[in-house]
N, C-alpha and C positions, 0 to 999 in steps of 0.2 A: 229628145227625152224618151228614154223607155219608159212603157207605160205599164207596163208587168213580163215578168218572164214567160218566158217561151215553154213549152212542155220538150219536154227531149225531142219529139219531131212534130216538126208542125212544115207545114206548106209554105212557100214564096211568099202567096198572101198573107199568112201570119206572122212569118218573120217579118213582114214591112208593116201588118199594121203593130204588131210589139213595140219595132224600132222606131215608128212614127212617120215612116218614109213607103214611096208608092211601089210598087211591084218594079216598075222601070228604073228606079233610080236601084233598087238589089241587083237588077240585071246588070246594069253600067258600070256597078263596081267590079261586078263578076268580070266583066269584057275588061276590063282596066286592071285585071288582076288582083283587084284587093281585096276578093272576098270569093271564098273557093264554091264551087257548086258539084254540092253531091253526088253522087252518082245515082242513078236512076233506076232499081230493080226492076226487072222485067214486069211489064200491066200494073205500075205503079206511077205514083208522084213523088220528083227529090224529098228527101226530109230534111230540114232543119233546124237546129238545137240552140241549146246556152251558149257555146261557143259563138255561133253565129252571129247570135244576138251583142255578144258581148263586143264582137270585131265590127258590128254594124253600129253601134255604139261609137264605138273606137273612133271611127272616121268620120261621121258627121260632128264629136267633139273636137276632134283636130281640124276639118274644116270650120267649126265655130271660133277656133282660135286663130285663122287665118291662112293655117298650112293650105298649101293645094293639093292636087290629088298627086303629084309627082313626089310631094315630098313627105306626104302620109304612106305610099309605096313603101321611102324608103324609112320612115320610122318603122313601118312594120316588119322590115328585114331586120333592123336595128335590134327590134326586139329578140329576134331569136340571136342574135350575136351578142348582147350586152354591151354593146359600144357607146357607154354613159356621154364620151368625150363629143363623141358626133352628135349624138341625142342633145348635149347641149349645144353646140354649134349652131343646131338649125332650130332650136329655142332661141338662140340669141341672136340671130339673124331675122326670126320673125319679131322680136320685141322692139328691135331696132328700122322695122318697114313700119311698124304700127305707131313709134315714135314719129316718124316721117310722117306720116298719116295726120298724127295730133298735131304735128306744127303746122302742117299745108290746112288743116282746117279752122285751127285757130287763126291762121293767117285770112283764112277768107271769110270768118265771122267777125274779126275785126274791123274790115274792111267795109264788109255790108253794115256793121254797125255803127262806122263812120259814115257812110252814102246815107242811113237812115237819119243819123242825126244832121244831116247836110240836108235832106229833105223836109225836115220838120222846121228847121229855121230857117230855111228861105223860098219862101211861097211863090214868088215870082220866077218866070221863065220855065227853062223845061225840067222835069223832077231829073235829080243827081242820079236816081237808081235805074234808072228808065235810059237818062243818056249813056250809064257805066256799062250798060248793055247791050246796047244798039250799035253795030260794028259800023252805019255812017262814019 
């Protein structure tokens, strides 16, 4: 979450705490190519702007939404081409992993909610959730 904007230049440091994220995690997008780093005038510090701020945004919301960094890369090329088709593509390929996601865990909250009610009505022996997990 941004927490306020950036001044047209501000430091590494301010661009991560604006964006909410540490110094190293700006460097890693930098090495990863997602996030350009400045140039450096001579007996100075990189500066960092709105733009910045706005692309560092950009990628911790797309990894909120499940994308990885390979494929927020290539949303961000996408960007400069306007290729809608592909931009949905891998929208609908993440909707349909997160789908997967909600069955496999619905699958296992049923389950332990069955082991829990298996454990509450019968007192004797060894508990149901206890043996469901013990690979004896």
């Amino acid at each position: 979450m941004v927490r306020n904007q950036a001044k047209n230049s501000d430091t590494i440091g301010g661009l991560a705490r604006t964006a909410g994220v540490g110094v190293e995690t700006v460097r890693y997008y930098q090495r990863r190519g997602l996030l350009s780093e400045p140039a450096r005038p001579p007996g100075e510090v990189r500066r960092y702007g709105d733009d910045d701020v706005r692309r560092l945004t950009f990628i911790r919301s797309a990894q909120a939404a499940g994308f990885t960094l390979n494929e927020i890369g290539e949303l961000i090329a996408l960007d400069e081409s306007d290729d809608r088709a592909r931009v949905r593509e891998l929208a609908e390929a993440r909707v349909a992993a997160i789908d997967g996601k909600i069955a496999e865990l619905r699958q296992a909250r049923d389950a332990l909610a069955g082991l829990a009610g298996d454990c509450a009505s019968n007192r004797k022996g060894p508990c149901p959730i206890l043996k469901a997990f013990d690979p004896k």
